[in-house]
Every structure is written in structure tokens, then in C-alpha cells.
C-alpha positions in Angstrom: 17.3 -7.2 9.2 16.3 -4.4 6.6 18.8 -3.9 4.0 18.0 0.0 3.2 19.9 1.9 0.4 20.8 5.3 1.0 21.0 8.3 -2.2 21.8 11.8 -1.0 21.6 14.8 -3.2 23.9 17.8 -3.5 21.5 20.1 -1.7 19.6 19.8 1.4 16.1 18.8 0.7 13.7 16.4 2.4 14.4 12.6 2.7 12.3 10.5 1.2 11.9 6.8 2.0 10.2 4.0 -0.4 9.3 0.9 1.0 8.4 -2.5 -0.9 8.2 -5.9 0.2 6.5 -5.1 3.5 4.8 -8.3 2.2 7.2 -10.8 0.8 4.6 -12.1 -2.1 3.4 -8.8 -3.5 6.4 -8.5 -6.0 5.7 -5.6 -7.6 7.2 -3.2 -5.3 10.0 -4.7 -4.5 10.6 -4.8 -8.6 9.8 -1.5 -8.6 11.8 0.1 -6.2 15.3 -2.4 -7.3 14.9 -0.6 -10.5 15.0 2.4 -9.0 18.0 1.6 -6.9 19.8 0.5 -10.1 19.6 3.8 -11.8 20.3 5.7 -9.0 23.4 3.7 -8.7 24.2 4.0 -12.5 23.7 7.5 -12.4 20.8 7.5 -14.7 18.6 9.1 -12.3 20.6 11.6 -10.7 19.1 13.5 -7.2 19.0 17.5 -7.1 18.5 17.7 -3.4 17.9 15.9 -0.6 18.2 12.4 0.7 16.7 8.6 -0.7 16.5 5.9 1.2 14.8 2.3 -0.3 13.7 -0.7 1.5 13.0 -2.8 -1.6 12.7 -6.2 0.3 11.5 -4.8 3.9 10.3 -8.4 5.0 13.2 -10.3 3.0 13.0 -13.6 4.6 9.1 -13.8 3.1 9.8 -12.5 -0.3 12.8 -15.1 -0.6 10.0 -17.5 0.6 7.6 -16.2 -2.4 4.9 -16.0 1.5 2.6 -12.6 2.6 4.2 -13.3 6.4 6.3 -15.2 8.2 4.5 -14.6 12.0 1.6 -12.1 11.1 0.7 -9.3 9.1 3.6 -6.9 9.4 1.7 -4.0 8.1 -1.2 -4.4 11.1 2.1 -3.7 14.0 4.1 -1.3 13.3 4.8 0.4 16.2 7.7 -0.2 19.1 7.1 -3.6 20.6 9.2 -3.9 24.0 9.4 -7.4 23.2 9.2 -8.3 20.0 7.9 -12.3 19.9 7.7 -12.5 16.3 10.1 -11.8 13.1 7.4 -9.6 12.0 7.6 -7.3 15.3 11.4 -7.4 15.2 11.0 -5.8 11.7 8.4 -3.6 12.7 11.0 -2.1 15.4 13.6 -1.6 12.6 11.0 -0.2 10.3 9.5 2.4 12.7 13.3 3.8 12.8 13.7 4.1 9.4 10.3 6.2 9.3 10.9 8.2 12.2 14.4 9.1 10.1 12.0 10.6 6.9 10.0 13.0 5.9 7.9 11.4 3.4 7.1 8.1 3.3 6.0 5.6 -0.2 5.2 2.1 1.3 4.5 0.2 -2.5 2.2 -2.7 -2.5 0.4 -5.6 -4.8 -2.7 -7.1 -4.6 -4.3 -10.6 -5.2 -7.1 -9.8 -7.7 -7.0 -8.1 -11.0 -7.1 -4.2 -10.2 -6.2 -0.8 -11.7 -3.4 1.2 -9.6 -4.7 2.8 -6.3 -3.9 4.7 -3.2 -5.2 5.0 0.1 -5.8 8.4 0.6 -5.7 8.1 4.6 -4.8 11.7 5.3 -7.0 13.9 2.8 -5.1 17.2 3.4 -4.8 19.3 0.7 -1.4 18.8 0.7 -1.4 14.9 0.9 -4.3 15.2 -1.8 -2.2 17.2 -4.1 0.8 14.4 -4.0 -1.3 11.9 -4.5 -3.4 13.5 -7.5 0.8 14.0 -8.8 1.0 9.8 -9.0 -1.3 9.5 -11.8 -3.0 6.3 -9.8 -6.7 6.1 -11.5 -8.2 5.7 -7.8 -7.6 7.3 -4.4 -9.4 5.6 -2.0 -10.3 7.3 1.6 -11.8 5.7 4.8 -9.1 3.1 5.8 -8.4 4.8 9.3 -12.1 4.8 10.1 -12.5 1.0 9.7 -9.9 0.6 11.9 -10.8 3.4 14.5 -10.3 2.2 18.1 -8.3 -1.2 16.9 -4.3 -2.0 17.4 -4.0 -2.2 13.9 -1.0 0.2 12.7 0.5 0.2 9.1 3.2 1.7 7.6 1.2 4.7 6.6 -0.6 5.4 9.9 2.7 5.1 11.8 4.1 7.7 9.5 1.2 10.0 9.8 1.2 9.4 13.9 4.6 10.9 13.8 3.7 13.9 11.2 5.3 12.8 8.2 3.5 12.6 4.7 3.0 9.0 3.6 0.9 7.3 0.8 0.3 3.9 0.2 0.2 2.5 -3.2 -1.3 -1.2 -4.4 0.3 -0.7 -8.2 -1.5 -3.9 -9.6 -1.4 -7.6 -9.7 1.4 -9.6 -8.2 1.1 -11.4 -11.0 0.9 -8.5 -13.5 4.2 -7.9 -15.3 3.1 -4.8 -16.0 2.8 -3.9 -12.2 6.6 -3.1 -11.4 6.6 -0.8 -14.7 3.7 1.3 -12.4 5.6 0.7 -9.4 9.1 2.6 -10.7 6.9 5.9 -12.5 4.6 6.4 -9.1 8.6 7.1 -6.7 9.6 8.6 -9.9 6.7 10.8 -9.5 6.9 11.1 -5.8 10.4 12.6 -6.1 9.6 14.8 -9.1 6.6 15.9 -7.0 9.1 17.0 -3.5 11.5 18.5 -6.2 14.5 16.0 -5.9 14.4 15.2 -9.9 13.6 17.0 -12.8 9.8 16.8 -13.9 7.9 14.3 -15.8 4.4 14.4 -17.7 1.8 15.6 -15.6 -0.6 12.5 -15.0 -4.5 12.8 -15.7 -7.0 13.1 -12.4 -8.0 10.3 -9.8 -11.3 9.0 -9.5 -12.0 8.8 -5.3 -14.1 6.5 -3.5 -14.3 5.8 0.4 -14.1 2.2 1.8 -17.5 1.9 3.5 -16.8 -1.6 5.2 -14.4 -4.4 6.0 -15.7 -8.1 5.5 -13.9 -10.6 7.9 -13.7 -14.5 6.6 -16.0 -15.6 9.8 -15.6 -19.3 8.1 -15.1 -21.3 5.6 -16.6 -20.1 2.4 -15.9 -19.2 -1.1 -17.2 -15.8 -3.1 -20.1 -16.0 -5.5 -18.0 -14.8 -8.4 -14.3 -14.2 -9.4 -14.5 -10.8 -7.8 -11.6 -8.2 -9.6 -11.0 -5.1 -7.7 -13.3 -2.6 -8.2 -16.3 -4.3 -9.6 -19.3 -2.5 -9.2 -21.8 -4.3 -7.0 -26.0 -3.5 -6.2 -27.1 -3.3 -3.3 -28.8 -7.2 -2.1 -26.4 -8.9 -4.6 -24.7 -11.8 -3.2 -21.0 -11.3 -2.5 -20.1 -14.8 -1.2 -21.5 -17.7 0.4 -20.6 -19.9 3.5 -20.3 -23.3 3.6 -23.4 -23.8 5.8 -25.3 -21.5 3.0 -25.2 -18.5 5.2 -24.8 -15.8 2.1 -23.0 -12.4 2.1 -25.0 -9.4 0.5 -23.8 -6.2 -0.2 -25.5 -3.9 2.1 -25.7 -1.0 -0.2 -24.6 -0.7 -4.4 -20.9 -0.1 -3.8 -17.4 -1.1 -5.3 -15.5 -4.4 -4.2 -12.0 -3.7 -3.1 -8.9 -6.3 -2.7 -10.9 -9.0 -2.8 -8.7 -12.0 -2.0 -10.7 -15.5 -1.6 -7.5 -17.2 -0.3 -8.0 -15.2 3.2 -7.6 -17.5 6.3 -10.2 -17.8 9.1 -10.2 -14.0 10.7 -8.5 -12.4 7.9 -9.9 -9.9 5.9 -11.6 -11.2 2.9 -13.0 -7.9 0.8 -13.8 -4.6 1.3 -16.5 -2.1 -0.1 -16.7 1.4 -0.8 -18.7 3.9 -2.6 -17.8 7.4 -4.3 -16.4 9.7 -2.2 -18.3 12.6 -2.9 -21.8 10.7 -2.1 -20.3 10.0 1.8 
């Protein structure tokens, strides 16, 4: 169900696999990564060790559908599912072999509100740190696992980490930037200059970091109290979004707004917050 493309280098080296389309309407990353296929194929990006592997469409039947899902949210299951019910868990058992298969793991995504490029920094070793400060994202953002402590909820990332591999996952920019995909190619380009299976590149400049502080579920109908864009700075009291029945939604502290996406169903989540890193 995964159509993966496979580049190997002349040299042993580690495998790297980039993933995109593990949500069928973020369109960035699947842009992305078939650029990147095409010049691997043409030869204008040649490999000097190791091994490439690219999912561009991983959930292909929602990106020809222009949908986030077909089922559910792939990247909440993936782990083995001993009887997969849904497309999504059928692709999560395909995906988890193709992870278990790498060393280092690029899962590419796009979000719903305008944003600058960001990754979740999910495991803060030095080592993680130091390939995602070689990206050249303007914001690494920590905390996602803790949100989620003691839930089902498994994504690409944490999968790869449960099974000791190095992964990062990227939101490049709008779906409906044009601009996004450009991001998209130059943060794999980056990944393999930065595990030594290209030639280098320009350094990038530093990351700003902040840590996601809290998860706001869409209880009920409701709409925000502004066009929220990712990353707008919010004080602590100010009204985030209001319920139909005039319940309101205050930020609890002064924080940052992250992937705020007013379209979320009933139970989905709606926005996120977080604060600077260094003040946690």
C-alpha cells in the first residue's frame, strides 16, 4: 500500500527514510520529498554512502482524495495492530516496517494556519538537538510526548524513537503555501548533508525553542476569537475561543498558539500552547 523509493550509495552508511503524505491534504511534503526523488533519479543529487528510502505519498488513497484521513488519524497509531479494522491501521503496519528498516527517520508535514517552519523536538539529546539545529527550521518545539504521556497515541516520530532510531518531525509551512515544498526539499537535503550522504550546504542560522505547555480539545461546537496564525503570542486571561453556549476559552498563562486549526471536529484537537523553553 506504500509505494517507497529506494537510493543506495556506494558506501555503507546509515539509511535514511523521509516520509510525506502521512496526511493526504498536507501537500507540502509530499511536494517535497517527489522533488527529491526526481533528482535522485536524474542523478542531480548523487548519494556518497548509505541507503534512501522515500515514502512521498505514505497515505496515498487521502492525498489523491485532497482528505487528512480516510478512517482516523494515521499519525496517533502507529504501532502493530493484530487486526488492523481501518485503512489507516493497515498502513500503520506497513509503515512501522519501513521504520524498523531505518536508522533515521524525517516524517515531513503541513499545517492549516499560516506558520514559520518547525520541528518537534521530542527527543532533546544532544545529538537529536544538534540535527535538528542543522535544518535551519526557525522553531524547535519540545513537550509533545508529555502531553501525551500515559495515552495510545503513537506517531511516526515516537514509534521511531521507541525502537532507538533518530527521528524529527517537520511542519514546513502552509498546505496552501507554495513556498512550503521549496522548505520541504532543503530540510532532507539538510538531513542527509547533516548524516554525511551528500556534500555540504550553507550552514543554517539557530532555532528559537519553545515547549508545548497544553493541548486544547474541541469539547463542542465553537469557533476561535480571532484568525489565530501559528505562533501568535497570546497574554495570559485573553480569550482564545468561544463556545457556542458562550462558555469562553482563556489562555491560562501568556504563551504561544501552535497549529491552530478551527476546522477540528468534535474531540479533535483544536490548538495548542507553549511557552519558551528555557523559562519551563
Amino acid at each position: 500500500m506504500i509505494d517507497a523509493i529506494r537510493f543506495e550509495g556506494p558506501e555503507p552508511g546509515p539509511k535514511v527514510l523521509f516520509l510525506g503524505g502521512v496526511h493526504g491534504d498536507e501537500r507540502p511534503g509530499i511536494l517535497a520529498l517527489e522533488k527529491l526523488i526526481k533528482e535522485l533519479r536524474d542523478g542531480r543529487l548523487q548519494l556518497l554512502k548509505g541507503r534512501v528510502t522515500i515514502a512521498a505519498r505514505v497515505n496515498a488513497e487521502s492525498a489523491a482524495r485532497g482528505v487528512h484521513q480516510i478512517d482516523e488519524n494515521l499519525n496517533r497509531i502507529v504501532r502493530v495492530h493484530a487486526v488492523p479494522s481501518t485503512h489507516e491501521r493497515r498502513l500503520a503496519n506497513e509503515l512501522v516496517a519501513h521504520i524498523d528498516a531505518a536508522d533515521v527517520v524525517l516524517d515531513l508535514h503541513g499545517t492549516h494556519a499560516p506558520t514559520t517552519p518547525f520541528a518537534f523536538l521530542d527527543d532533546e539529546s544532544p545529538e537529536n538537538r544538534a540535527w535538528a539545529a542543522a535544518l535551519g527550521v526557525d522553531v524547535l518545539l519540545l513537550g509533545w510526548p508529555a502531553l501525551y504521556a500515559g495515552g495510545d497515541s503513537v506517531t511516526t516520530t515516537g514509534y521511531a524513537q521507541s525502537r532507538g532510531k533518530r527521528a524529527l518531525t517537520i511542519e514546513v509551512g502552509q498546505n496552501e503555501d507554495a513556498g512550503s515544498a521549496r522548505l520541504g526539499y532543503a530540510f532532507a537535503l539538510r538531513s542527509l548533508v547533516h548524516f554525511g550522504l551528500t556534500t555540504p550546504v550553507s550552514p543554517p542560522g539557530p532555532a528559537r525553542e519553545l515547549r508545548l505547555t497544553r493541548v486544547f480539545l474541541r469539547e463542542r461546537e465553537g469557533a476561535f476569537a480571532r484568525p489565530w496564525k501559528n505562533f501568535d503570542p497570546v497574554k495570559k486571561s485573553e480569550v482564545l475561543a468561544r463556545y457556542a453556549d458562550g462558555a469562553e476559552v482563556a489562555a491560562p498563562e501568556d504563551a504561544f498558539v501552535i497549529m491552530p486549526y478551527d476546522a477540528a471536529k468534535i474531540g479533535e484537537e483544536w490548538f495548542y500552547l507553549a511557552a519558551p523553553a528555557q523559562l519551563r
